[in-house]
N, C-alpha and C positions, 0 to 999 in steps of 0.2 A: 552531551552538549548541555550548558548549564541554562535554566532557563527553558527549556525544551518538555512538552508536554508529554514525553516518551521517554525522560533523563534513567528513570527505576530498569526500564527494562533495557537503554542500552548500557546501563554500568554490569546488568549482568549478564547480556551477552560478551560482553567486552573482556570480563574476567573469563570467562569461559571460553572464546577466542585467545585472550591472550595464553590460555594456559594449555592450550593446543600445541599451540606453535611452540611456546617454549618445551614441552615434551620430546618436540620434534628435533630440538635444539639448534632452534632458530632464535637468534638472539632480538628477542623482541622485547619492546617498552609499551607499557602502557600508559595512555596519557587521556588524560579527561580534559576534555575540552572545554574554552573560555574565551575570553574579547581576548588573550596575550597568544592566542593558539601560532599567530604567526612570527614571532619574535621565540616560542617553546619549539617551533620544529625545524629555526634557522639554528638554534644552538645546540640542536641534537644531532644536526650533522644526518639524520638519516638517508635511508637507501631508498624504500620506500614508505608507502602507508598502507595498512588495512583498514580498511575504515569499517567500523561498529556502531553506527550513529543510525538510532532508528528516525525518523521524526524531522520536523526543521529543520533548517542546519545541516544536518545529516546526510539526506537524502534525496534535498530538493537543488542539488549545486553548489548551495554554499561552501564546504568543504572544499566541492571539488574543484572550485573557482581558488580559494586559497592554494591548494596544492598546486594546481595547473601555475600559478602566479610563482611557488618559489620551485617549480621545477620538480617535482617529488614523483614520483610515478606512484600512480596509488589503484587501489583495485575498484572492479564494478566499472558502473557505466560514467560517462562525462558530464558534461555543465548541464548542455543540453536535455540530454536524454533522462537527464536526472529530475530537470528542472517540473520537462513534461509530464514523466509520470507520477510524479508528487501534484500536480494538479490536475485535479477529479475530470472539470470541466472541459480544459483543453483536453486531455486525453478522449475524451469521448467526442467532442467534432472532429478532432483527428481519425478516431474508429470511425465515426459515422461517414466521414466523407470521402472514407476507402470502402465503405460497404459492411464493415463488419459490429457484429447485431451487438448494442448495448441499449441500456432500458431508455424511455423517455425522459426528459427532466426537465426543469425551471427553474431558475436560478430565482432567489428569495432576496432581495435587495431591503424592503421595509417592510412594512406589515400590509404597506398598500396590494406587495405581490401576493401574498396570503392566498387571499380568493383565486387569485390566477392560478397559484397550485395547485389548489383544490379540483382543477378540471382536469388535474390527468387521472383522477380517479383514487379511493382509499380501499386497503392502504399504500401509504406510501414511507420513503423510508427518506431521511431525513440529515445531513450529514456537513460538517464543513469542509470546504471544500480542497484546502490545503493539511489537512492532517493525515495523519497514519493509524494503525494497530485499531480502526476503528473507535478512534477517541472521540467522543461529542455526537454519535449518530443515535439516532432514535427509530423507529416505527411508528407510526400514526393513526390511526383508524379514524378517526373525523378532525373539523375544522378547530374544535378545541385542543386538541393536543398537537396538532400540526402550528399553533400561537407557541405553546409551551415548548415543544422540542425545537423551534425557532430560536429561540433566546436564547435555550441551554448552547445551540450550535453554536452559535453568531458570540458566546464567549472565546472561544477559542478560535473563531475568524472571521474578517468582515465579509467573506462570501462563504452563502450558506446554500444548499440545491437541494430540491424536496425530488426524488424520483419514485419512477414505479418502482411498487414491488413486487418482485418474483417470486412465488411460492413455488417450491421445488429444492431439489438437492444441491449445495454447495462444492464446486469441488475447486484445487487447488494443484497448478500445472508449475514445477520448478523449471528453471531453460540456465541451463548450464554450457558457456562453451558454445553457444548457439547450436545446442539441443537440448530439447524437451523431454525431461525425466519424466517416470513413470508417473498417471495421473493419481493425486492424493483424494480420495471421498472427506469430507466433514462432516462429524457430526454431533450436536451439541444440545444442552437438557435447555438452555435459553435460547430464548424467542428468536435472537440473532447470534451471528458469530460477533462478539464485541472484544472487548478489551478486557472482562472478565472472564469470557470463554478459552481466549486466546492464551491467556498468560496465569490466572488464578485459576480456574477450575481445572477439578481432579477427573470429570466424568465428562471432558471433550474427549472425541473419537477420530482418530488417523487413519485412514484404510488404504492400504497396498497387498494386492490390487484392489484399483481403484469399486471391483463388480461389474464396468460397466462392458458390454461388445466388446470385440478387437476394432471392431469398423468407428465404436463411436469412442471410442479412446483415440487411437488414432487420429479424428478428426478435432476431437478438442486436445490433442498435442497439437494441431495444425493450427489452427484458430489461436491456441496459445502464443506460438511461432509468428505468426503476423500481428499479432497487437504487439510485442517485446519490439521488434523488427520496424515499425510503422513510428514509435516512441524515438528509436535511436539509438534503446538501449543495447549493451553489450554485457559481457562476460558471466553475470548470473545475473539473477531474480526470480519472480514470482508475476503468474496471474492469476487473477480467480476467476472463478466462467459459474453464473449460476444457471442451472437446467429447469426450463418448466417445466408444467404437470404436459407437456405437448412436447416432452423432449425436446424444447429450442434451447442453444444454448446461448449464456448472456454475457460479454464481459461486464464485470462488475467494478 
């Protein structure tokens, strides 16, 4: 998606997707998206769409609102489902108001909220509120760098959320088909999992299996299972669930 704060890494998923399928020989077209996206997929005649759009655009509806408009059957979740879990905040009064455990937060409107963050306690972590692949998020440790990681966020959107932060292991639940693949451990030499962990670095760590019980895998495939389910969404994705030092688990 041109314009999009995640364009690098979905043009190389997209090549590597598209070179799947074509293997497969599935007669597939790659296409990079732009303002003409829907005049490009009325003259392509196609069947359906894969969509490879990390980010904006991608993965908050938009797309899916085009495709649903010229009739395209495309893969992943809908308008809806898509819309919610590309934002932070909805998604978690959604969790919170089914009961299920995510960190506290405050939404950062001006600098006025500042101090009001401040009382959930440091550190905290810091984030806007409509991105992906962890772009624009920070940690915090007092009120001066909670100013600083404020600005950096609120570049990339006008809602910014300061939350607790979880000291504990990260892990990473796939749901396929509406079921939950095996649980993935993370684990990474920086401070947080960000967008240099995710995609540049050589020394992040994937674990299957996960390490952890049968009992507590199990249950954070379950846990994983109703936040996806709670969202809307369908056919794959991702959750991430972070564990405290108290073994509670978080969506994150």
């Amino acid at each position: 998606m041109a314009g999009s704060a995640e364009r690098e890494v979905s043009l190389k998923s997209g090549k590597a997707v598209l070179a799947a399928l074509q293997r497969k020989g599935v007669d597939a077209h790659g296409i990079d998206v732009d303002r003409d996206i829907s005049e490009t997929l009325k003259r392509g005649n196609f069947d359906r769409a894969f969509i490879v759009l990390h980010g904006r655009g991608g993965e908050d509806g938009v797309i899916q609102g085009v495709l649903e408009t010229l009739q395209i059957p495309y893969t992943g979740t809908g308008i809806l489902g898509s819309a919610l879990a590309m934002d932070k905040v909805r998604s978690k009064r959604l969790w919170s108001g089914m009961g299920l455990p995510t960190p506290e937060y405050l939404l950062i409107h001006g600098e006025e909220d500042l101090e009001t963050a401040g009382v959930l306690g440091f550190p905290l972590i810091v984030k806007p509120v409509h991105e992906g692949s962890s772009i624009g998020i920070s940690r915090v440790s007092d009120a001066a760098s909670l100013q600083r990681a404020w600005v950096m966020a609120r570049q990339y959107d006008r809602e910014v959320l300061a939350e607790r932060w979880i000291t504990g292991a990260e892990y990473s639940v796939t749901i396929l088909d509406d079921q939950a693949l095996p649980v993935i451990r993370l684990e990474t030499s920086h401070e947080l999992y960000d967008y240099a962990a995710k995609y540049e670095s050589d020394d992040t760590g994937y674990f299957i299996p996960s390490g952890l019980s049968k009992t507590a895998e199990s249950g954070m495939q379950e846990l994983a299972l109703r936040a996806f389910r709670a969202l809307g969404a369908t056919g794959w994705g991702r959750v991430d669930i972070m564990v405290d030092e108290q073994e509670q688990p978080w969506l994150d």
